[in-house]
VOTIVEX-900555 format. One line per field, with one value per residue (C-alpha): residue in one letter; chain; x, y, z. Coordinates in Angstrom, 1 decimal, padded with zeros to 4 digits. Layout:
// residues N
residu (A;...)
chaine (A;...)
X (X;...)
Y (Y;...)
Z (Z;...)
END
This chain:
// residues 383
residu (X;X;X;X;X;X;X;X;X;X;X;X;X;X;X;X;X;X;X;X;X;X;X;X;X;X;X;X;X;X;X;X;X;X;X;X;X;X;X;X;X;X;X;X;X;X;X;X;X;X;X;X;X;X;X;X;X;X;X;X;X;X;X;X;X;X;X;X;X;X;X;X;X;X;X;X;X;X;X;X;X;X;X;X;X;X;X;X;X;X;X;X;X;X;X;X;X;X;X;X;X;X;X;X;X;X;X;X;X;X;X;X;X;X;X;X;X;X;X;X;X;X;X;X;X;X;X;X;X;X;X;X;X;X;X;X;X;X;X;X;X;X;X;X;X;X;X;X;X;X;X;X;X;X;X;X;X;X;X;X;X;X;X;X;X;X;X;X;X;X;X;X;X;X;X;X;X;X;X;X;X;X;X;X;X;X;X;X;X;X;X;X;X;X;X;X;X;X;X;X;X;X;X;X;X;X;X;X;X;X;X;X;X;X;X;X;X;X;X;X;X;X;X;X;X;X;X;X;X;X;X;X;X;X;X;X;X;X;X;X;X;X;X;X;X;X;X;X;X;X;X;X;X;X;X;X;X;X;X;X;X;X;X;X;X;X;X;X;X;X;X;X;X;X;X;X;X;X;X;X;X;X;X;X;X;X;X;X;X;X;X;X;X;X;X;X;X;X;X;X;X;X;X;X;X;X;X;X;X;X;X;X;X;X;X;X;X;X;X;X;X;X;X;X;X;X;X;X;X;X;X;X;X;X;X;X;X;X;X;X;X;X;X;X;X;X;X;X;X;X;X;X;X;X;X;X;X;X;X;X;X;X;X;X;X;X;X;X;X;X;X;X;X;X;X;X;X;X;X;X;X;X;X)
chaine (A;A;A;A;A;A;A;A;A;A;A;A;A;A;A;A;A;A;A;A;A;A;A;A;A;A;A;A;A;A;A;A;A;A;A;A;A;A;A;A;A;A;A;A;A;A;A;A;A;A;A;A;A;A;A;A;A;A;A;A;A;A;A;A;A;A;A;A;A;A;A;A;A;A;A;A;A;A;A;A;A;A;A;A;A;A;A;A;A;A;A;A;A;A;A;A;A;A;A;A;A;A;A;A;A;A;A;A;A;A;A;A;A;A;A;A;A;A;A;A;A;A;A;A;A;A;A;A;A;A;A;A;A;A;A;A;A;A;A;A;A;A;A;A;A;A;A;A;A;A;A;A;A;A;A;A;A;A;A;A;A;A;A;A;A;A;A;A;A;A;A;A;A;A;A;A;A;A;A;A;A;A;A;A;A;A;A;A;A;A;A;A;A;A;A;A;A;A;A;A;A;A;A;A;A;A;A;A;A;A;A;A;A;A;A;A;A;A;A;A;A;A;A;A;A;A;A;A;A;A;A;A;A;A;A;A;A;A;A;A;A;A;A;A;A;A;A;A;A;A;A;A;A;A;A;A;A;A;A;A;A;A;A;A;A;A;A;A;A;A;A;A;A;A;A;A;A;A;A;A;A;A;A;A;A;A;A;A;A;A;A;A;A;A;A;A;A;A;A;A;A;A;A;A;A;A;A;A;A;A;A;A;A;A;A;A;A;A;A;A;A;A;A;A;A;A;A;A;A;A;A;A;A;A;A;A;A;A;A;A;A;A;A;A;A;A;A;A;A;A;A;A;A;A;A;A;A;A;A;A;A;A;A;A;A;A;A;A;A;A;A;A;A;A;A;A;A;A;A;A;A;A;A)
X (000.0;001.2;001.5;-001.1;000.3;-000.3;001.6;000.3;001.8;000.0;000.6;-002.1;-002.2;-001.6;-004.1;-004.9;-003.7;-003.2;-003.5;-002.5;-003.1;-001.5;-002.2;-005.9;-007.6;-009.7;-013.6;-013.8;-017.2;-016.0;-018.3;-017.6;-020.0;-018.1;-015.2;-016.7;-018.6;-015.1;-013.5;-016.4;-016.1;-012.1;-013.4;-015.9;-015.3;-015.7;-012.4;-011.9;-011.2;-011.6;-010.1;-012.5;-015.1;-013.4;-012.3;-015.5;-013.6;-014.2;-012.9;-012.3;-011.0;-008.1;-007.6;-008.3;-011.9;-014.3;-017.8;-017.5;-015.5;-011.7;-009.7;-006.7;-004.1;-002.9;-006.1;-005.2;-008.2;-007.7;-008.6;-009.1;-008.0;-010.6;-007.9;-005.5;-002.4;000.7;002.8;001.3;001.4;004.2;006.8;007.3;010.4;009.4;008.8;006.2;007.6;006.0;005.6;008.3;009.1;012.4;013.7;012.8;014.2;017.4;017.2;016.7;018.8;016.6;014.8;011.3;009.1;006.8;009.0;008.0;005.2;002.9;004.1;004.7;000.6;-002.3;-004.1;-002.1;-004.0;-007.2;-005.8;-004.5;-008.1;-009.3;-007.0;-008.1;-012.1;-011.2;-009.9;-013.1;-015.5;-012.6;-012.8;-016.5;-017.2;-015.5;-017.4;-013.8;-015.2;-013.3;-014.0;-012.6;-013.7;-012.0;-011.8;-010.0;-009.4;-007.1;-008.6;-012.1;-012.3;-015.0;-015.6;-016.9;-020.0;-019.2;-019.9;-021.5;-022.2;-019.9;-023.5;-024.1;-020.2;-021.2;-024.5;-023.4;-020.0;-021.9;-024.2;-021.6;-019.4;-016.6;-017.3;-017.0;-019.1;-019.7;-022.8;-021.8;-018.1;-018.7;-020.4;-017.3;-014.8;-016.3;-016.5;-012.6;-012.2;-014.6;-012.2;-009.1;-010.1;-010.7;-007.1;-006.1;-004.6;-005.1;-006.0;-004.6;-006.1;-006.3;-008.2;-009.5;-010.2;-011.3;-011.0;-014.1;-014.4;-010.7;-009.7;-006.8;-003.2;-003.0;000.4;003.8;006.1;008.6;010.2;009.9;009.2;005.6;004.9;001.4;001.3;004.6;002.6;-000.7;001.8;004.0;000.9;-000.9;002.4;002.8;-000.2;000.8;000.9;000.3;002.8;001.8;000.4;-000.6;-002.3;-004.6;-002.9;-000.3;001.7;-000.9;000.4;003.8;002.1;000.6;002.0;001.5;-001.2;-003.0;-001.9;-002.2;-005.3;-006.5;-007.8;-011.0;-012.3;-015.9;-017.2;-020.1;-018.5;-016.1;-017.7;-017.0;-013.4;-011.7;-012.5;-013.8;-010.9;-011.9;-010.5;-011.1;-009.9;-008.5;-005.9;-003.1;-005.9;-006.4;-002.5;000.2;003.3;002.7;-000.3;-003.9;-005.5;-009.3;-009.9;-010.7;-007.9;-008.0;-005.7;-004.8;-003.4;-002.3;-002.0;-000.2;-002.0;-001.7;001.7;-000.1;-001.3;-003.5;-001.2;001.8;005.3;008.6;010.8;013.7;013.1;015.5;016.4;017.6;017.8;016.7;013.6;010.1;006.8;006.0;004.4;000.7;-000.8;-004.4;-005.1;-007.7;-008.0;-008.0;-008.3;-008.5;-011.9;-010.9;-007.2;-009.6;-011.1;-007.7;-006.4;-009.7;-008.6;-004.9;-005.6;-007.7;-005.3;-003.2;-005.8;-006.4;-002.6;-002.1;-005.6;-004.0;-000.8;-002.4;-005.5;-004.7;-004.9;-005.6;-009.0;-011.6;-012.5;-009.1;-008.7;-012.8;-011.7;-007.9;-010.0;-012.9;-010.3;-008.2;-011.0;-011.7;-008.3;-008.4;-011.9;-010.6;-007.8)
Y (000.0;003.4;006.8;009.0;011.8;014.2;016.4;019.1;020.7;023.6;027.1;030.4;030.8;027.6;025.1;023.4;022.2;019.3;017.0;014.0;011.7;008.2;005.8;006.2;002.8;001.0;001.0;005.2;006.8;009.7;012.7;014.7;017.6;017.6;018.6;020.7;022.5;023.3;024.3;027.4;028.2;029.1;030.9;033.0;035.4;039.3;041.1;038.6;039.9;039.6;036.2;034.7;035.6;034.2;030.8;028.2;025.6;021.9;018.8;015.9;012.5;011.1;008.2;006.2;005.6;003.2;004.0;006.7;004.1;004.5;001.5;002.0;003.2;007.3;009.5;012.5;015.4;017.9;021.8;023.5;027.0;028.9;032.0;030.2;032.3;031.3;031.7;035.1;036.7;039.6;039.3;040.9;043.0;045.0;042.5;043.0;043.3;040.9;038.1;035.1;037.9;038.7;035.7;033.7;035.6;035.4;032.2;030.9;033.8;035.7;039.1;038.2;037.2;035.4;032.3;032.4;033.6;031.7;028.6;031.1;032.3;031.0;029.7;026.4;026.2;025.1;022.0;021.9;022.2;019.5;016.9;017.8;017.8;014.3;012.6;013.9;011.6;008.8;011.2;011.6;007.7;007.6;011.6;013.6;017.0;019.7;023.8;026.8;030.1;034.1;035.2;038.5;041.0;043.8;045.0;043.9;040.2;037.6;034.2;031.2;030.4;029.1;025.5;025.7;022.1;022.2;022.3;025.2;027.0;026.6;028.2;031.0;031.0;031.1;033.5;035.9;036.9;037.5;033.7;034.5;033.6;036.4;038.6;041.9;041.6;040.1;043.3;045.8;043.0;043.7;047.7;047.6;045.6;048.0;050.9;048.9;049.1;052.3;053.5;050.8;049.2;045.3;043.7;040.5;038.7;035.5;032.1;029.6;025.7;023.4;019.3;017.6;013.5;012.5;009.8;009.8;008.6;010.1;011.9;010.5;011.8;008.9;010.9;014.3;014.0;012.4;014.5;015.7;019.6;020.3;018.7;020.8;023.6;022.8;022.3;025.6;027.4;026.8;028.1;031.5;034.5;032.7;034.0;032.5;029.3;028.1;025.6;026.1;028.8;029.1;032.2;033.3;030.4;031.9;034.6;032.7;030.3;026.3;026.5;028.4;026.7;023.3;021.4;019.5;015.3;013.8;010.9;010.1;006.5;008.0;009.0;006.0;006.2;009.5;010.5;011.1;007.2;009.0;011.0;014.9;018.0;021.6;023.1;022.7;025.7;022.8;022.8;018.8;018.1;017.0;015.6;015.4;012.9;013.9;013.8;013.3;016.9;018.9;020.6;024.4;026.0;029.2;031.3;034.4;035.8;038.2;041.1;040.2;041.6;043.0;046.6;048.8;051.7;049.8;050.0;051.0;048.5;048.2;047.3;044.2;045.2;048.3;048.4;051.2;052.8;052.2;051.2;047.7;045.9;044.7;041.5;040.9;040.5;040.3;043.0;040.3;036.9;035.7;034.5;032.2;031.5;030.1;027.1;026.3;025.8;023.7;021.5;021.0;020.2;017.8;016.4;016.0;014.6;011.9;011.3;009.8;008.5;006.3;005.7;004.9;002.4;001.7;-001.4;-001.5;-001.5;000.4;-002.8;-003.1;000.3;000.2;-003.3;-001.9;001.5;-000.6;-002.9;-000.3;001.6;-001.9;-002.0;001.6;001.4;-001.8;001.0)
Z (000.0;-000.8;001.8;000.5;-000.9;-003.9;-006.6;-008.4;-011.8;-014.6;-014.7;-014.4;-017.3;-019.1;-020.2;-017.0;-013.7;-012.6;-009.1;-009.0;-005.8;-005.0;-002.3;-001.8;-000.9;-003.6;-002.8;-001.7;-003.2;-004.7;-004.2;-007.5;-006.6;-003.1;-005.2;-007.2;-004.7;-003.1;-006.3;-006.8;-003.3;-003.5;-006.5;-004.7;-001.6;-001.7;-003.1;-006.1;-009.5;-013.2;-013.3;-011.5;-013.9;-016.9;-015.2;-014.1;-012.1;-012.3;-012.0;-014.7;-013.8;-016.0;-014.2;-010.7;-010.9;-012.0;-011.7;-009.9;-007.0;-006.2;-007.9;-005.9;-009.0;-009.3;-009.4;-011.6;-012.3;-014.6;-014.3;-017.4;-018.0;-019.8;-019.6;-022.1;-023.2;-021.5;-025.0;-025.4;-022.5;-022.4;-020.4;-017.1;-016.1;-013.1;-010.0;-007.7;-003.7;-001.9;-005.0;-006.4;-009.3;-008.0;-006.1;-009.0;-011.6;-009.7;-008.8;-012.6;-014.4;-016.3;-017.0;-017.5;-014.1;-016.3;-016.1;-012.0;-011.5;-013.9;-011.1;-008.3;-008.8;-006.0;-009.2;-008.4;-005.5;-007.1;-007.4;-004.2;-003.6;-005.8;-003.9;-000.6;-001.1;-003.0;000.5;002.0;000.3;002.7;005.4;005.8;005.9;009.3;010.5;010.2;009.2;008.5;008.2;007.6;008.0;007.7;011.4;010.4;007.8;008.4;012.2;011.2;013.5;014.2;015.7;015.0;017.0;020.2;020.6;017.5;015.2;011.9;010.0;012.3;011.3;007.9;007.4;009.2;007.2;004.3;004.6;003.3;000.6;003.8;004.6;008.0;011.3;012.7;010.4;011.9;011.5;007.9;007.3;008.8;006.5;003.4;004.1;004.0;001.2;-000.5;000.8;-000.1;-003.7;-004.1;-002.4;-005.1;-002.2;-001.1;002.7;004.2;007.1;009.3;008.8;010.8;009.9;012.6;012.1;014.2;014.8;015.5;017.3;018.7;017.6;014.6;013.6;015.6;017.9;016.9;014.4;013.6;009.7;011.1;014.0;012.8;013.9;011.8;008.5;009.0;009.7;006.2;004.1;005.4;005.4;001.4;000.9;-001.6;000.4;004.0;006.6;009.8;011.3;014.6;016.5;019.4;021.8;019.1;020.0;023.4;024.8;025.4;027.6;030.1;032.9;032.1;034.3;032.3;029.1;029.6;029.4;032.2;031.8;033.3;032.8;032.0;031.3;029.1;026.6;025.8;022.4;021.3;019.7;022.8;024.2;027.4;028.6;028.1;028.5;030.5;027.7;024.6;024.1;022.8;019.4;019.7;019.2;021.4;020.9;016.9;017.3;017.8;021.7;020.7;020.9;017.5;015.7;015.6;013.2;012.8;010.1;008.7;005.0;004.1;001.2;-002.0;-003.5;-006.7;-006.2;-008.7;-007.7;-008.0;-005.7;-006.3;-008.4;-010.7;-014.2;-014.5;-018.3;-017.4;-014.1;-013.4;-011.2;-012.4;-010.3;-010.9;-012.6;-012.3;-013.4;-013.3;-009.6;-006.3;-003.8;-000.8;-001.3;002.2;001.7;-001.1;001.1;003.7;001.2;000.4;003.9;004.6;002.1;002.9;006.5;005.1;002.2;005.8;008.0;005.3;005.2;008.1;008.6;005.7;007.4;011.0;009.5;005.8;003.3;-000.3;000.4;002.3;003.9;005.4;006.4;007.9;009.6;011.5;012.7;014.3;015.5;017.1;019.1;020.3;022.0;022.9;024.5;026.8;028.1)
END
């Protein structure tokens, strides 16, 4: 059986992208309109631009399916690009601070950014996208649900209801074009990316994705390749334009003594059956992680992106031809995409989750993998 894992390859502007996923058990149900549904959601959000009008994501499957049913070989889907002009697109001398332009301009010796930045551009992460909401149809079967919401743009911040259902985080989530919780502060978020635009400036912001229905165990502390908090951290933190991840406390936690940090265990018999096997928490500042492996508790992660590096007004640059001053240069772009940012980390957590759900209970076969999870909350419940 092979690690689940995925690649991903197309550029924004070329004629489509790619995801290709390997290791996914025979016998999943793939939920196509799942993926879909996922795919026009990263499209959506308030502050998108003219790309998004043009492009009308979805996924077709190349190989890996029969029927509609997981056969066990490499699952690639396809993403077309409507917005086909890779070859005639001009080139692009003046980087943008704040994007790949420069770095990879040095990095591969050339003058014109186009070679980076058709790779470098958060297009890619549709398919990013598209792989994630695929392990979910695997996910779901065993109630792992994941969501992801906008908790912040610029100093405009909102919460997720508290103790709310994931059905109930969702319907309030989206119930706006901010796709955040909180009505009121979706309202006050969309005023300053309305403002943003006309100062022809752009607005970054934080996200929030919780993972419900874990059981414990997943993730390693045995080496630190597989400790599971460094993963969801990687994946989020590759996401274009993110600058900051953390988990639970994350960065409060420094700020308090351990005994206001760490989370206390009971023990109730009632509730042998639910994720945690009966041992709960107080609290769960550690965000359902410790020591790389999952404690039973959801996973709340947290991160920040950064505002999007292309600016209507433009910044101060160096034409690489000539090398001399010029404001750079602007590529067709959003005003804040932190709405859309917040589908994409959803989907990587889950890409994760699914990972080493694979790694702790897999076989070739959903059967086998359905037969080692029952038999290891079995084991666990006798504890």
């Amino acid at each position: 059986m092979a690690t689940l894992e995925y690649r991903t390859a197309g550029e924004s502007h070329g004629k489509s992208l790619i995801a290709l996923v390997e290791g996914m058990p025979a016998g999943v149900a793939v939920d196509a309109d799942l993926i879909d549904a996922e795919l026009a959601r990263r499209q959506g959000g308030y502050g998108r631009g003219g790309r998004m009008k043009i492009e009308k994501d979805a996924v077709t499957f190349l190989s890996g399916l029969r029927n509609g049913v997981t056969i066990g070989s490499p699952i690639a889907m396809q993403i077309d690009n409507r917005d086909h002009r890779i070859d005639e697109a001009p080139p692009v001398t003046r980087p943008r601070p704040g994007h790949a332009d420069l770095a990879g301009s040095l990095k591969h010796v050339t003058t014109d950014c186009r070679e980076t930045l058709e790779r470098a551009s958060a297009r890619e992460t549709a398919a990013r996208v598209a792989a994630g909401a695929l392990t979910r149809s695997l996910l779901g079967g065993f109630g792992i649900e994941v969501v992801g919401y906008v908790v912040r743009i610029l100093d405009v911040a909102g919460e997720a209801p508290a103790g709310g259902t994931v059905d109930e985080i969702r319907a309030a989530r989206d119930a706006n074009e901010a796709y955040c919780c909180d009505a009121a502060a979706a309202k006050g978020m969309i005023a300053a990316i309305k403002k943003a635009k006309t100062d022809k400036d752009t607005l970054g912001g934080v996200v929030e994705v919780q993972v419900r229905g874990l059981p414990p165990g997943l993730g390693s502390c045995m080496r630190w390749q597989d400790k599971l908090d460094g993963r969801l951290m990687q994946a989020v933190g590759s996401i274009q334009a993110f600058k900051g991840v953390e988990i639970g406390l994350g960065f409060g936690a420094a700020s308090r003594p351990g005994s206001a940090v760490h989370d206390e265990i009971d023990f109730d018999p009632s509730q042998r059956d639910a994720p945690s096997l009966g041992f709960t928490r107080r609290s769960n500042n550690t965000g359902g992680l410790e020591g790389g492996m999952t404690n039973g508790e959801p996973i709340v992660l947290r991160a920040a992106m950064k505002p999007i590096s292309t600016l209507l007004q433009g910044l101060d640059s160096v034409n690489l031809a000539t090398k001399q001053p010029e404001r750079s240069d602007y590529e067709r772009s959003d005003v804040c995409a932190v709405p859309a940012a917040s589908v994409v980390a959803e989907n990587v957590v889950a890409f994760e989750i699914a990972r080493e759900f694979v790694a702790k209970f897999g076989g070739d076969t959903l059967t086998e993998v359905r037969a080692a999870y029952d038999s290891y909350l079995s084991a666990a419940r006798q504890l």
